[in-house]
C-alpha positions in Angstrom: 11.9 17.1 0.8 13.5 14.9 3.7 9.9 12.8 4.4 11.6 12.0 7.5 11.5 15.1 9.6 9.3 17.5 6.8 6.0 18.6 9.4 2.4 17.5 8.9 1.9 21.1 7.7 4.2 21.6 5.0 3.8 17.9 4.3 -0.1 18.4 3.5 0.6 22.0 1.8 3.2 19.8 -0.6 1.1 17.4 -2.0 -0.4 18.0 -6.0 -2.2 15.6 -8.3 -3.7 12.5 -7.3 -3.4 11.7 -3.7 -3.7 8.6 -2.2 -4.4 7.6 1.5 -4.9 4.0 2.7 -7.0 3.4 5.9 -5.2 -0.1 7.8 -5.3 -1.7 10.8 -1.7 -1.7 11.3 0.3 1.2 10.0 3.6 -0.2 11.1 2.5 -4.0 9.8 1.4 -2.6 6.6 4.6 -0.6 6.7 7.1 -2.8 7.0 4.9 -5.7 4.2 5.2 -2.8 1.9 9.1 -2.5 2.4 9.7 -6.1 2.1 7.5 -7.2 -0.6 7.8 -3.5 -3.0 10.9 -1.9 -2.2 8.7 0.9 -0.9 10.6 3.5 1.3 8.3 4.1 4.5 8.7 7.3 6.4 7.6 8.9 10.0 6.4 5.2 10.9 4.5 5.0 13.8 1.1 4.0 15.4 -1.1 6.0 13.2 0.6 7.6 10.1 3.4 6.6 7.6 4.7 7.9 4.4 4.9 5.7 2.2 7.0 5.9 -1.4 7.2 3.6 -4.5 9.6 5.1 -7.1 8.8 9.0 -7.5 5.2 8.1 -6.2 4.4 9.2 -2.5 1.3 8.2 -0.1 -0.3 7.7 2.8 -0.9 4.7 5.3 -3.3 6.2 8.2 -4.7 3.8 11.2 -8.6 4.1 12.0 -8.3 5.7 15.1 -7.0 8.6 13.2 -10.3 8.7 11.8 -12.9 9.2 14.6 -14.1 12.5 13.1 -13.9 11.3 9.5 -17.3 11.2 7.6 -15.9 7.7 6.1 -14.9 6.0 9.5 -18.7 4.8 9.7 -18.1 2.9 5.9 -15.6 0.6 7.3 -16.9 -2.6 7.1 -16.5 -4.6 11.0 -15.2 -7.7 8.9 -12.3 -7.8 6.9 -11.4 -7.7 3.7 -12.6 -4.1 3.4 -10.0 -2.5 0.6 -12.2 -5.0 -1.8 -12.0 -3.1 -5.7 -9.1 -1.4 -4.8 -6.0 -2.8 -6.4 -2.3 -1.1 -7.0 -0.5 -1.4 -9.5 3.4 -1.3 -8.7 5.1 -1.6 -12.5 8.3 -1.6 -11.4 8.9 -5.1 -9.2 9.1 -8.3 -10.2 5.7 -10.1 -9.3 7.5 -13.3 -9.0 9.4 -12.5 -6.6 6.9 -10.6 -4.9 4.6 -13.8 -4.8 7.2 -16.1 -3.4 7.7 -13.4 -0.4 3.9 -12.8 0.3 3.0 -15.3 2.8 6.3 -14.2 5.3 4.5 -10.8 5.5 1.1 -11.9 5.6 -0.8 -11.5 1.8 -2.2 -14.1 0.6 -1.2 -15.2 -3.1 -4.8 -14.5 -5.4 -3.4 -15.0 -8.6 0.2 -16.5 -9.4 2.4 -14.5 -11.7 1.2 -15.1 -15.1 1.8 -13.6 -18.2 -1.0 -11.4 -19.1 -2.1 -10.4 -23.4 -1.6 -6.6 -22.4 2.1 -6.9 -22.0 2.5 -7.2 -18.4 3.9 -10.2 -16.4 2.0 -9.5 -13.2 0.3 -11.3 -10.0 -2.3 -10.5 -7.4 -1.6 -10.3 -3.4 -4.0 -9.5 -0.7 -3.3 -7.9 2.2 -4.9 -8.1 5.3 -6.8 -5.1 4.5 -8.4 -6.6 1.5 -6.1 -4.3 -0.7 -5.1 -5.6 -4.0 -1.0 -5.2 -4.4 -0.4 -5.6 -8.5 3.5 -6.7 -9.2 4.3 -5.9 -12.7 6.7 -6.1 -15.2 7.1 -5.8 -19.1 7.1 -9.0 -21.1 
């Protein structure tokens, strides 16, 4: 499926599993953090919507004006951080290098890459959104 031009329609009809759709301030911000820092591809960039994929793994980055009629749009918290006990896990990028790039896009650093007694070598970035970005890799 070319992400690039595919139509909201079959776009929406497409999707199987486990969805996931992140609510941001800045779709394009977010966006281009996510290209820099992950690797991420990001598709149909704009305003309000992006595709956003990490390995085989597709989702969403939606702006809250795209939420007016949204039952959740009146959960969002008027302060920031508001993605707090959310975190993602990206297995496949090197969380040191990820950590020594977060502050030119904007996260903040909340735990340094450190080897961890499950097997993972990881770290923990905030974004502005108060999500939790997980950088992982195998010991």
């Amino acid at each position: 499926m070319d992400y690039e031009t595919v139509s909201a329609t079959k776009f929406g009809a497409s999707l199987r599993g486990l969805g996931l759709n992140l609510l941001v301030r800045d779709v394009v911000a977010q966006s281009e953090a996510l290209r820099t820092l992950f690797g991420m591809c990001a598709f149909q960039v704009s305003r309000n919507f992006a595709i956003l994929q990490y390995g085989q793994q597709v989702f969403q980055l939606h702006a809250d004006a795209t939420y007016a009629t949204h039952p959740l749009v009146h959960l969002l918290p008027e302060n920031p951080p508001r993605g707090a006990g959310a975190q993602f896990h990206l297995f496949d990028t090197d969380p040191d290098d990820a950590a020594a790039r977060a502050g030119t896009v904007g996260f903040t650093v909340l735990q340094p890459p450190k080897d961890k007694p499950h097997g993972l070598r990881e770290c923990f970035l905030l974004c502005p959104d108060g999500y939790a970005w997980v950088p992982s890799r195998p010991l």
